[in-house]
TIBAKOL-777549 format. One record per residue (C-alpha): residue in three letters; x, z, y; residue number from 1. Coordinates in pm, 1 decimal, always signed. Layout:
residues N
Ala / X / Z / Y / NUM
...
***
This chain:
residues 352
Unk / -4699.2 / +4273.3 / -3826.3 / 1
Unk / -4775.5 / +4083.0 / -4134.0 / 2
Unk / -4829.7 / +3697.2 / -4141.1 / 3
Unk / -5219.7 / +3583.2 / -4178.4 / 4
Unk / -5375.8 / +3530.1 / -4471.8 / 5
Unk / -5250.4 / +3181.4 / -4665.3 / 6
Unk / -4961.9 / +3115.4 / -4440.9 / 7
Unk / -4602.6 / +3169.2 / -4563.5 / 8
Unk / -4333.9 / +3220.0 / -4257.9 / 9
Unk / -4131.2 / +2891.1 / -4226.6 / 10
Unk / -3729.9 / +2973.3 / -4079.5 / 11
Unk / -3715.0 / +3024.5 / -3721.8 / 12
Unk / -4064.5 / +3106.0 / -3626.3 / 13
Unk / -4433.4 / +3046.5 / -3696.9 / 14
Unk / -4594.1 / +2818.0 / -3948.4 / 15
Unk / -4963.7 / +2707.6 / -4034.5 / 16
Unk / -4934.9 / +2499.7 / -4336.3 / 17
Unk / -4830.0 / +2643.7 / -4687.9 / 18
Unk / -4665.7 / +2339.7 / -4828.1 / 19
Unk / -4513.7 / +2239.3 / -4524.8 / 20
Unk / -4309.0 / +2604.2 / -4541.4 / 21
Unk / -4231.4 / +2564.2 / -4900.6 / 22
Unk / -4024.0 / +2293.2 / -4822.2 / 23
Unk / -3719.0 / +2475.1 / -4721.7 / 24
Unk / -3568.6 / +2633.3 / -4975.0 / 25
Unk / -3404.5 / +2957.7 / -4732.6 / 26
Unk / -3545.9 / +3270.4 / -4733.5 / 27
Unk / -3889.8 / +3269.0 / -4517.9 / 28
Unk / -3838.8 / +3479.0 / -4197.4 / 29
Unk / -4129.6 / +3609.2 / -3997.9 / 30
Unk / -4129.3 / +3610.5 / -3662.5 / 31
Unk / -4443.8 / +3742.5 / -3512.1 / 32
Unk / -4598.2 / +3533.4 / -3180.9 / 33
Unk / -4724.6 / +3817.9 / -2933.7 / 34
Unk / -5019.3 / +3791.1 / -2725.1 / 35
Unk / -5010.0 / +3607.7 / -2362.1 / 36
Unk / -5087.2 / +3894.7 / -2238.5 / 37
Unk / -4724.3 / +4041.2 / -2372.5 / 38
Unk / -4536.3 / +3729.2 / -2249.5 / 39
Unk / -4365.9 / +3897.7 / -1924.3 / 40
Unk / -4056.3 / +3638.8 / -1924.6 / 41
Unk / -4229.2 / +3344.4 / -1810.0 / 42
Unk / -4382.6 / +3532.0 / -1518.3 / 43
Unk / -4082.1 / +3740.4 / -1405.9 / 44
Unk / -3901.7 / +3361.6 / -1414.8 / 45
Unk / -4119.1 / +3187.9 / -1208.2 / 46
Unk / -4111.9 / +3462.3 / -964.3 / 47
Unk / -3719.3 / +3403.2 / -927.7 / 48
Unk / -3766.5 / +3066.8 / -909.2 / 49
Unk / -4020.6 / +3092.8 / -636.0 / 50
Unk / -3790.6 / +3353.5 / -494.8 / 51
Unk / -3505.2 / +3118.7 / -464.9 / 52
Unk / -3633.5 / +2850.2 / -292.6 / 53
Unk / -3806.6 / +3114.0 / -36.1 / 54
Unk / -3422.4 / +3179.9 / +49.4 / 55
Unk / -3324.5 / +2810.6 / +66.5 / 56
Unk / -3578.9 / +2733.5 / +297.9 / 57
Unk / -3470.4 / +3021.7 / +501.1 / 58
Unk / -3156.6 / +2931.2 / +481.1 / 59
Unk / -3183.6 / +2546.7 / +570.7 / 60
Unk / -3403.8 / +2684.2 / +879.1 / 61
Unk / -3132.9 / +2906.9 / +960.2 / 62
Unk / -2889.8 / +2619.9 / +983.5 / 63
Unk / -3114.4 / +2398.0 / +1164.4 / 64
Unk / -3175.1 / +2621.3 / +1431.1 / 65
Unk / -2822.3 / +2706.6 / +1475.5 / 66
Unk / -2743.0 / +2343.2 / +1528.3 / 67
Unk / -3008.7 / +2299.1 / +1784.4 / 68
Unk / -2845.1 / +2628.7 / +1981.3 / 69
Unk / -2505.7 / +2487.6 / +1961.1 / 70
Unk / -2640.6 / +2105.7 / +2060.1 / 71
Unk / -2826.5 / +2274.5 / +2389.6 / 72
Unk / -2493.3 / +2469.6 / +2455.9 / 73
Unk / -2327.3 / +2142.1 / +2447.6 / 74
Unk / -2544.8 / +1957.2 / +2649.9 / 75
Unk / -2577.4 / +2228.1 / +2857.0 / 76
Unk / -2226.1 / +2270.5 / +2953.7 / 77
Unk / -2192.5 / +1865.5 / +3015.9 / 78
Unk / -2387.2 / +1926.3 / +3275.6 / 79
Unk / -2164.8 / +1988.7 / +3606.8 / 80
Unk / -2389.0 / +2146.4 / +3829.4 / 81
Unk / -2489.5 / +2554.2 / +3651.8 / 82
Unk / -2089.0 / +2569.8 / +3573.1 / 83
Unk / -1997.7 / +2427.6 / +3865.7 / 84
Unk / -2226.9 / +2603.4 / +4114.3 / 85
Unk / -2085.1 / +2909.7 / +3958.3 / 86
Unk / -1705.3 / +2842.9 / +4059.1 / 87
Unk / -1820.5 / +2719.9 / +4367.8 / 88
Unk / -1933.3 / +3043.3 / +4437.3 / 89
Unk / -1674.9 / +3197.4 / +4333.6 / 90
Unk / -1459.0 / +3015.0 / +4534.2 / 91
Unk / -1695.4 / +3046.3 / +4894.0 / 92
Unk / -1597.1 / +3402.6 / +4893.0 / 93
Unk / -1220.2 / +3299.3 / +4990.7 / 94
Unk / -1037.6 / +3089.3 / +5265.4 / 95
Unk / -964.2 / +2831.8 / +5048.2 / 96
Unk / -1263.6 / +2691.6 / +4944.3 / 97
Unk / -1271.8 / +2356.8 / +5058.0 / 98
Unk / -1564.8 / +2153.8 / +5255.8 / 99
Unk / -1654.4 / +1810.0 / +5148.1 / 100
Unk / -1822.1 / +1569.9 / +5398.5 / 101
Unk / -1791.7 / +1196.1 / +5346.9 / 102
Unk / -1458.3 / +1059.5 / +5228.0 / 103
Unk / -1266.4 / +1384.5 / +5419.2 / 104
Unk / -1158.6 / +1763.5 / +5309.8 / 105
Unk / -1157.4 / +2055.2 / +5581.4 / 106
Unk / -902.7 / +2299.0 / +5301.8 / 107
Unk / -968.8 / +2617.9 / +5490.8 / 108
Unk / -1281.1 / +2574.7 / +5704.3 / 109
Unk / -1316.0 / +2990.6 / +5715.7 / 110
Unk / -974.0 / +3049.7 / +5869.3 / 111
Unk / -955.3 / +3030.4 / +6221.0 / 112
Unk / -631.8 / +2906.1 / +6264.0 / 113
Unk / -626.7 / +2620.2 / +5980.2 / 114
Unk / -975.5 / +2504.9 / +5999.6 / 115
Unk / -844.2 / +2199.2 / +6176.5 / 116
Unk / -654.4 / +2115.1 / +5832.0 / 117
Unk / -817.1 / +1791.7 / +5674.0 / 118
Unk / -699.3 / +1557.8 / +5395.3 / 119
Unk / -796.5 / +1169.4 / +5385.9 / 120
Unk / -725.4 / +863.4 / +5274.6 / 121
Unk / -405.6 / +669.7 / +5412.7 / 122
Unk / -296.4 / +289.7 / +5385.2 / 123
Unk / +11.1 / +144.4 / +5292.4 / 124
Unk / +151.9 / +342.2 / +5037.4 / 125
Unk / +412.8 / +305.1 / +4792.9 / 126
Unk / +300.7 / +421.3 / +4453.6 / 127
Unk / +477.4 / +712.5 / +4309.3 / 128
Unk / +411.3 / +900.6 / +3965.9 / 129
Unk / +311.8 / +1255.1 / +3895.3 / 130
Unk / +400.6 / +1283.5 / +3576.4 / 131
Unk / +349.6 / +1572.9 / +3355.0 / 132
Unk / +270.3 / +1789.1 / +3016.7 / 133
Unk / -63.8 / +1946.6 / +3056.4 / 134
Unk / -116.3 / +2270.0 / +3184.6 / 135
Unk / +207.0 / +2225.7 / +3382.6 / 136
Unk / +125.8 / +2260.5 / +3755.7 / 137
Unk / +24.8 / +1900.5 / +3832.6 / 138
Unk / -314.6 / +1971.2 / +3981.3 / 139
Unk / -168.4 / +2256.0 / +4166.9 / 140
Unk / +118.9 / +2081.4 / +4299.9 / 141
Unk / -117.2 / +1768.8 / +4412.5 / 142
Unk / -267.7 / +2048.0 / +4633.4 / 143
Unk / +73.3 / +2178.7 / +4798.3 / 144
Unk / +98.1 / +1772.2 / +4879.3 / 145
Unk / -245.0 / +1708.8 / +4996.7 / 146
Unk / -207.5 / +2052.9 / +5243.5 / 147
Unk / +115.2 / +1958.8 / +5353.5 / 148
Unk / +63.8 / +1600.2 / +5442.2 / 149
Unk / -335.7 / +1561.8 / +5501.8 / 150
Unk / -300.4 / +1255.4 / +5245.3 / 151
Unk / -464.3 / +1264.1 / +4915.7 / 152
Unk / -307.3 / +1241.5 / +4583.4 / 153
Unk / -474.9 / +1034.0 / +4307.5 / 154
Unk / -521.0 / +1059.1 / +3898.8 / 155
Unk / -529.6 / +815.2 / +3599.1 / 156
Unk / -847.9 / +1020.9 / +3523.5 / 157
Unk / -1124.4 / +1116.6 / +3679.6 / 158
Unk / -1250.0 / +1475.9 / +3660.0 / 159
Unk / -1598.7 / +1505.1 / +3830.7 / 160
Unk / -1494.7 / +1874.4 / +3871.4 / 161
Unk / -1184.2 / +1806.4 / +4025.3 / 162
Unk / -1377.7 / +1579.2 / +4272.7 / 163
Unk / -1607.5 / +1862.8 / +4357.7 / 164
Unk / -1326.3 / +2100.7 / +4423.8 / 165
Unk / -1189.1 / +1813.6 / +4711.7 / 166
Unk / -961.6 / +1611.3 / +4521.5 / 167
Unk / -1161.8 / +1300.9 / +4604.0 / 168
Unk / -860.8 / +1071.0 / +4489.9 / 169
Unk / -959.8 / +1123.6 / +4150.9 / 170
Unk / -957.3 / +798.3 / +3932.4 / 171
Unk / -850.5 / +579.7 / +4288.6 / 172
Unk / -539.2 / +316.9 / +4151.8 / 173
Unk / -214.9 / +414.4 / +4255.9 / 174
Unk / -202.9 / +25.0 / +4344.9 / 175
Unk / -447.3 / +56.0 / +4642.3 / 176
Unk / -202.5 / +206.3 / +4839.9 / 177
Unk / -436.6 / +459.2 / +5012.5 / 178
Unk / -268.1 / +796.6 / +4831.9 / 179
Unk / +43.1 / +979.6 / +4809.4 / 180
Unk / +118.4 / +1033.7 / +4439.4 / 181
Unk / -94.6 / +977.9 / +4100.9 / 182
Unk / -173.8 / +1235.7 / +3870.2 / 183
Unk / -53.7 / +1118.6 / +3479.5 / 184
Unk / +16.2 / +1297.9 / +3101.5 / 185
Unk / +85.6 / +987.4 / +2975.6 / 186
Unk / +395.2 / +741.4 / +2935.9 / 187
Unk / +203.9 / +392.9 / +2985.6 / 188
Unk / +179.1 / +410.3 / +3319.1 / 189
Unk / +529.8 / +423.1 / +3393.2 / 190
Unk / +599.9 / +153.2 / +3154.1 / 191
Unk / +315.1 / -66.5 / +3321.1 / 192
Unk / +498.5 / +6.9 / +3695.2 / 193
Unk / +889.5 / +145.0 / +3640.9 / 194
Unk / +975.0 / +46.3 / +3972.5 / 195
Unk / +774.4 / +357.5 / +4073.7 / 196
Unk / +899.5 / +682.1 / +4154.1 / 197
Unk / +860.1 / +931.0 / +3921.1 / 198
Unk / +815.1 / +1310.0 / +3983.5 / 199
Unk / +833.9 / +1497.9 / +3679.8 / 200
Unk / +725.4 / +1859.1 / +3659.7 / 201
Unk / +854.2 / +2012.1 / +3394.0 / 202
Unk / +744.2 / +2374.7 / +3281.7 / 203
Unk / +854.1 / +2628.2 / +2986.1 / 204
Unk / +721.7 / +2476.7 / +2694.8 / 205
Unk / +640.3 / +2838.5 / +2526.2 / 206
Unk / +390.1 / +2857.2 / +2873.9 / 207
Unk / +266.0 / +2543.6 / +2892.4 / 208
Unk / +184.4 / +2487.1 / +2520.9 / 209
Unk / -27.3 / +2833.7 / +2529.3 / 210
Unk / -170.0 / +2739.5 / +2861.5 / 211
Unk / -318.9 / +2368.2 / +2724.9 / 212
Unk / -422.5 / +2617.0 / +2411.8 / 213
Unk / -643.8 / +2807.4 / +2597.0 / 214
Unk / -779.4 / +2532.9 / +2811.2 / 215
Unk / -879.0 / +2352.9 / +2486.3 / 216
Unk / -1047.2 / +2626.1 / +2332.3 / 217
Unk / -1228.7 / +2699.1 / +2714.0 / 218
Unk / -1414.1 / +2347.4 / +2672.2 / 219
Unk / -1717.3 / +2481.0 / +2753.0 / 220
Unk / -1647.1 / +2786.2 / +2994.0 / 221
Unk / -1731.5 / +2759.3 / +3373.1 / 222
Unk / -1410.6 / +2878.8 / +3538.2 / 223
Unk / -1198.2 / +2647.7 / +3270.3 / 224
Unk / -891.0 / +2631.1 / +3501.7 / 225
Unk / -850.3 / +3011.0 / +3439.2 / 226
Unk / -1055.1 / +3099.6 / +3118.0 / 227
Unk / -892.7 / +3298.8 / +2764.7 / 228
Unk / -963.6 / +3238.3 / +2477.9 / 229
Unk / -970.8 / +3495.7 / +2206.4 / 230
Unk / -664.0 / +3602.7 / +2096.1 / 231
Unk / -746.4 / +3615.9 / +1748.4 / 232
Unk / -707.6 / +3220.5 / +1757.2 / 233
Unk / -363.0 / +3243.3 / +1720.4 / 234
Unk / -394.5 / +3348.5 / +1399.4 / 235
Unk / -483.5 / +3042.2 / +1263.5 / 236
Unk / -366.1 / +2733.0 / +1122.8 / 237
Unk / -494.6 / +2529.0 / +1351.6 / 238
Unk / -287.1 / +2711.9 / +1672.5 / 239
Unk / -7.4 / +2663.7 / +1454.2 / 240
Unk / -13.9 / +2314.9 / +1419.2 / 241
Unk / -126.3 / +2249.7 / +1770.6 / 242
Unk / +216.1 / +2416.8 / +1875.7 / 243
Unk / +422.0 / +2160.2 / +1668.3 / 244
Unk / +225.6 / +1857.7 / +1779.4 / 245
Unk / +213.6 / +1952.4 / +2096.8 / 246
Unk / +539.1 / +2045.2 / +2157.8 / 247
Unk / +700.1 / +1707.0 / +2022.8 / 248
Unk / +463.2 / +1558.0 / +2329.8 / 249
Unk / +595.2 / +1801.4 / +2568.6 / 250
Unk / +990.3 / +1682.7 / +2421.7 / 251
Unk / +905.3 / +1316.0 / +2377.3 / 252
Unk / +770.4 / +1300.3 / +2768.3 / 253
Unk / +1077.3 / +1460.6 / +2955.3 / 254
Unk / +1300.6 / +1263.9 / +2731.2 / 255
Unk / +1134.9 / +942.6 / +2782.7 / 256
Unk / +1084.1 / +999.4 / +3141.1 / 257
Unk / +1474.7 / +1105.6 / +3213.7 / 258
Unk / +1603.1 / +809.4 / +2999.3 / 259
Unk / +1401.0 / +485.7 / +3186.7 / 260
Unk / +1320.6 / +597.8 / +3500.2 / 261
Unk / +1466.5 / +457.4 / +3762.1 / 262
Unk / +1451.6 / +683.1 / +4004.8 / 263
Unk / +1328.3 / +1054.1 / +3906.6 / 264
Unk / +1338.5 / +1383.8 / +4061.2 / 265
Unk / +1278.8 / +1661.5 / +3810.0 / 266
Unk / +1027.1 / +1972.7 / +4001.6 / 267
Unk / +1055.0 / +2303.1 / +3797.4 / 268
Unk / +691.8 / +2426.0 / +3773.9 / 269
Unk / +906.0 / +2797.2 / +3766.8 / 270
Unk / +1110.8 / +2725.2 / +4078.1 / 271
Unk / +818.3 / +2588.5 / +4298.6 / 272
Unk / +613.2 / +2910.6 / +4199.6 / 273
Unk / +926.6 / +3131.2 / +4268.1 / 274
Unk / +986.3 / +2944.3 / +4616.9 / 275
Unk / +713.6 / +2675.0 / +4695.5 / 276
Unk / +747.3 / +2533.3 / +5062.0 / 277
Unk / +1155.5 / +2500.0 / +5000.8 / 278
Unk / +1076.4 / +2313.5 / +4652.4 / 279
Unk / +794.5 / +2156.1 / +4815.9 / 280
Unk / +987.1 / +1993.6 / +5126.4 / 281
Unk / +1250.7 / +1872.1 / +4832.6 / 282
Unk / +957.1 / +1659.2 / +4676.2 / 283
Unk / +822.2 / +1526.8 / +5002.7 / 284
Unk / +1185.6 / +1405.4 / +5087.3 / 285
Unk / +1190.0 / +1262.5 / +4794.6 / 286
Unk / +864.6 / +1069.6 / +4826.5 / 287
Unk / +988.3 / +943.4 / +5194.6 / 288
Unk / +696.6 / +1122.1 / +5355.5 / 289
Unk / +735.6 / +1454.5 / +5583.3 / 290
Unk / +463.8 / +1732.2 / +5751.8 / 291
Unk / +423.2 / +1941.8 / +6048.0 / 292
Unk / +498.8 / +2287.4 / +6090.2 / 293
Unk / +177.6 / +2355.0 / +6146.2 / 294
Unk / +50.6 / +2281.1 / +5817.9 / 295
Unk / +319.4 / +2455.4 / +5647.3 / 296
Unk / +250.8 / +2749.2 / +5840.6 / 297
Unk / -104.7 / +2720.2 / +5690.8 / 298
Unk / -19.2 / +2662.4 / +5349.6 / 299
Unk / +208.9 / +2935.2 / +5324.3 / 300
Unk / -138.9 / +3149.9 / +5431.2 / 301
Unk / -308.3 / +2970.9 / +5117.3 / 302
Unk / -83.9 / +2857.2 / +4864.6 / 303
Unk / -300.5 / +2932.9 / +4539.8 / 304
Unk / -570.3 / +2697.1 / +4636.5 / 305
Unk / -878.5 / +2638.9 / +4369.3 / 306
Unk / -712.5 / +2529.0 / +4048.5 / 307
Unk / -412.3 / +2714.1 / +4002.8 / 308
Unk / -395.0 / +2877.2 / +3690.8 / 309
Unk / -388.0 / +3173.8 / +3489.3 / 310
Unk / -55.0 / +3347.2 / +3429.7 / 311
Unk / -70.6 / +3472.8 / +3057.8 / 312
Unk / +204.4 / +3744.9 / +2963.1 / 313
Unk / +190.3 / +3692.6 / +2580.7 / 314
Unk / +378.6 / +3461.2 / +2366.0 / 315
Unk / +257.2 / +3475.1 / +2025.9 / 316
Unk / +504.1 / +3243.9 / +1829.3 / 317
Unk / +699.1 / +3274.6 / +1498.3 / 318
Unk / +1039.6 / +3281.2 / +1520.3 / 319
Unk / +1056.0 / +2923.6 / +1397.5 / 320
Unk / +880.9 / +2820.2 / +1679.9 / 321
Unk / +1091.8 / +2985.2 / +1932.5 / 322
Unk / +1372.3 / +2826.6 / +1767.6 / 323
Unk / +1254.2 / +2444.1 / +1778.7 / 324
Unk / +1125.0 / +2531.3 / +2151.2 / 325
Unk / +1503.6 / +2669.9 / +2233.2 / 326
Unk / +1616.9 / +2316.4 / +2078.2 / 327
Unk / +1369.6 / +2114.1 / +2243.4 / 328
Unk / +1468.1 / +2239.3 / +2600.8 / 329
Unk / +1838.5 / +2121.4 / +2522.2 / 330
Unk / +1788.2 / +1812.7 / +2474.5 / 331
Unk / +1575.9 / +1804.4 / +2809.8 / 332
Unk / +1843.4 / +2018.3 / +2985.9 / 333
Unk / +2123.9 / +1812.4 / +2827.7 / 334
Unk / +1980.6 / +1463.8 / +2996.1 / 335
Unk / +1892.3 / +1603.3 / +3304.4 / 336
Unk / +2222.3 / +1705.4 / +3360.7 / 337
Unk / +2396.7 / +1378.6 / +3238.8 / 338
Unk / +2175.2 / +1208.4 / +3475.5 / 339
Unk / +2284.4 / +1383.7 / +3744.6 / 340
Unk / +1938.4 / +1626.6 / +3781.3 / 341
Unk / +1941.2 / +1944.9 / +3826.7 / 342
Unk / +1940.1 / +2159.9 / +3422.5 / 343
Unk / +1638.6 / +2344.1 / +3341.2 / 344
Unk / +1612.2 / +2744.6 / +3474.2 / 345
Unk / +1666.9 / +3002.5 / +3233.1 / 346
Unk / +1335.3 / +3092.5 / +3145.4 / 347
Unk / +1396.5 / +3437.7 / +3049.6 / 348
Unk / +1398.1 / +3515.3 / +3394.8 / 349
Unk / +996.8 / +3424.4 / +3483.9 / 350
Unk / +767.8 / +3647.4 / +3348.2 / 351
Unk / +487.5 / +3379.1 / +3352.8 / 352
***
């Protein structure tokens, strides 16, 4: 295409005065201006342009609805009663689903021989310690006391679905004097009363670490006490370092526990599931409190109760982890025994 009439090309594109192109001295270079109608850049660019924010819109609605789901799951699964009502029901199909009326627990109000059974509220208790790492039998063994001596046991916390399930002491002071034992994970309240007893339940860390791993990661399920998680979890960082941190805590509370107490008795969650009314009768001599045969005789008829665990067969550790969980039981077993306690089982021998 040549340039119009009267116009020389100017260096780098289009020019409309003569003298104004004659000014630079380079060679003139003609580059010819197409039509609009030619011009297909601008068009196919403001389609990608609209394009892209079509996606980002999507893509913001996308995440704004997800965040609503997940919010309504949350709030959802704060509420006690649709998870609840579910492992109640789950529960009313067996003997051991426990009736609540007023301050008092029928345990087995569908067997005819125990329905007499009832746990309540005493006066003039000593306070004593339950003291454990989590996911190591404490809510089950508070239920082997309560059966065996119709008295409740207490907590430091206060689990509304604990409460539902008949452990009305939940949250009562262990200073009140109107249970048998209270329910703690934690050191300070043995330092704020050491002149209380203090059972200790101790379980296989490699267990109990897993066991508090998938009760974490069950937040939101309604049968927590025996929900899985996925096992792809423990693939991940974050299982990794939960089994160092939490296995200093399970180290840090025996060792504590066997050093200033002063007077301890050490109940091996392994032993008491191996052989629970012998272990169990140990513990209530301990505490200065008996039962009737009766109530054994029912309790040996329904000695899972509502909150006793899953038993998980897998132990997926690195061998590094093994190791520092073979030390950490050493140092337990070691103090026990200079105390004068019974030494930690061999844990090679229970399965679960």
């Amino acid at each position: 295409m040549l340039p119009p009439k009267g116009v020389t090309a100017a260096p780098g594109g289009e020019c409309y005065g003569t003298a104004a192109c004659q000014q630079d001295s380079r060679p003139p270079r003609w580059v010819p201006r197409l039509p609009d109608s030619m011009v297909l850049w601008p068009r196919k660019r403001l389609g990608r342009t609209r394009g892209m924010r079509e996606r980002q819109h999507l893509k913001a609605m996308v995440v704004v609805t997800a965040a609503a789901i997940v919010v309504m799951m949350m709030m959802m699964a704060g509420m006690s009663s649709p998870p609840m009502s579910m492992l109640l029901a789950r529960l009313n199909e067996s003997s051991s689903f426990p009736v609540v009326s007023g301050g008092v627990v029928r345990l087995w109000p569908k067997d005819e021989n125990c329905s007499w059974a009832e746990v309540r509220f005493s006066a003039g208790l000593a306070g004593s310690w339950l003291l454990s790492f989590p996911r190591s039998g404490n809510t089950w063994t508070r239920y082997l006391l309560e059966a065996a001596t119709g008295v409740f046991t207490s907590s430091v916390y206060n689990s509304s679905r604990l409460r539902e399930l008949g452990f009305l002491g939940e949250g009562v002071s262990a200073r009140r004097g109107t249970t048998l034992a209270t329910k703690t994970h934690s050191l300070q309240p043995l330092a704020r009363h050491p002149d209380y007893p203090v059972v200790a339940i101790v379980r296989n860390p490699a267990k109990a670490i897993l066991s508090y791993w998938h009760y974490i990661k069950s937040r939101w399920s309604p049968d927590r006490f025996i929900a899985s998680a996925s096992q792809g979890t423990y693939r991940t960082r974050g299982f990794h370092k939960f089994v160092r941190e939490k296995l200093a805590k399970w180290r840090r509370t025996y060792v504590v526990a066997i050093t200033n107490s002063t007077r301890i008795h050490l109940l091996h969650y392994e032993l008491l599931r191996e052989a629970p009314l012998p272990r169990l009768q140990e513990l209530l001599a301990f505490l200065g409190y008996g039962s009737t045969d009766s109530r054994l005789a029912c309790l040996q008829h329904h000695l899972d109760g509502a909150t006793l665990g899953a038993q998980r067969q897998d132990l997926p550790y690195s061998s590094r982890e093994v190791r520092a969980m073979q030390a950490a039981t050493q140092v337990v077993d070691k103090l026990a025994r200079t105390r004068g306690l019974p030494g930690l089982p061999d844990y090679t021998r229970f399965p679960n």
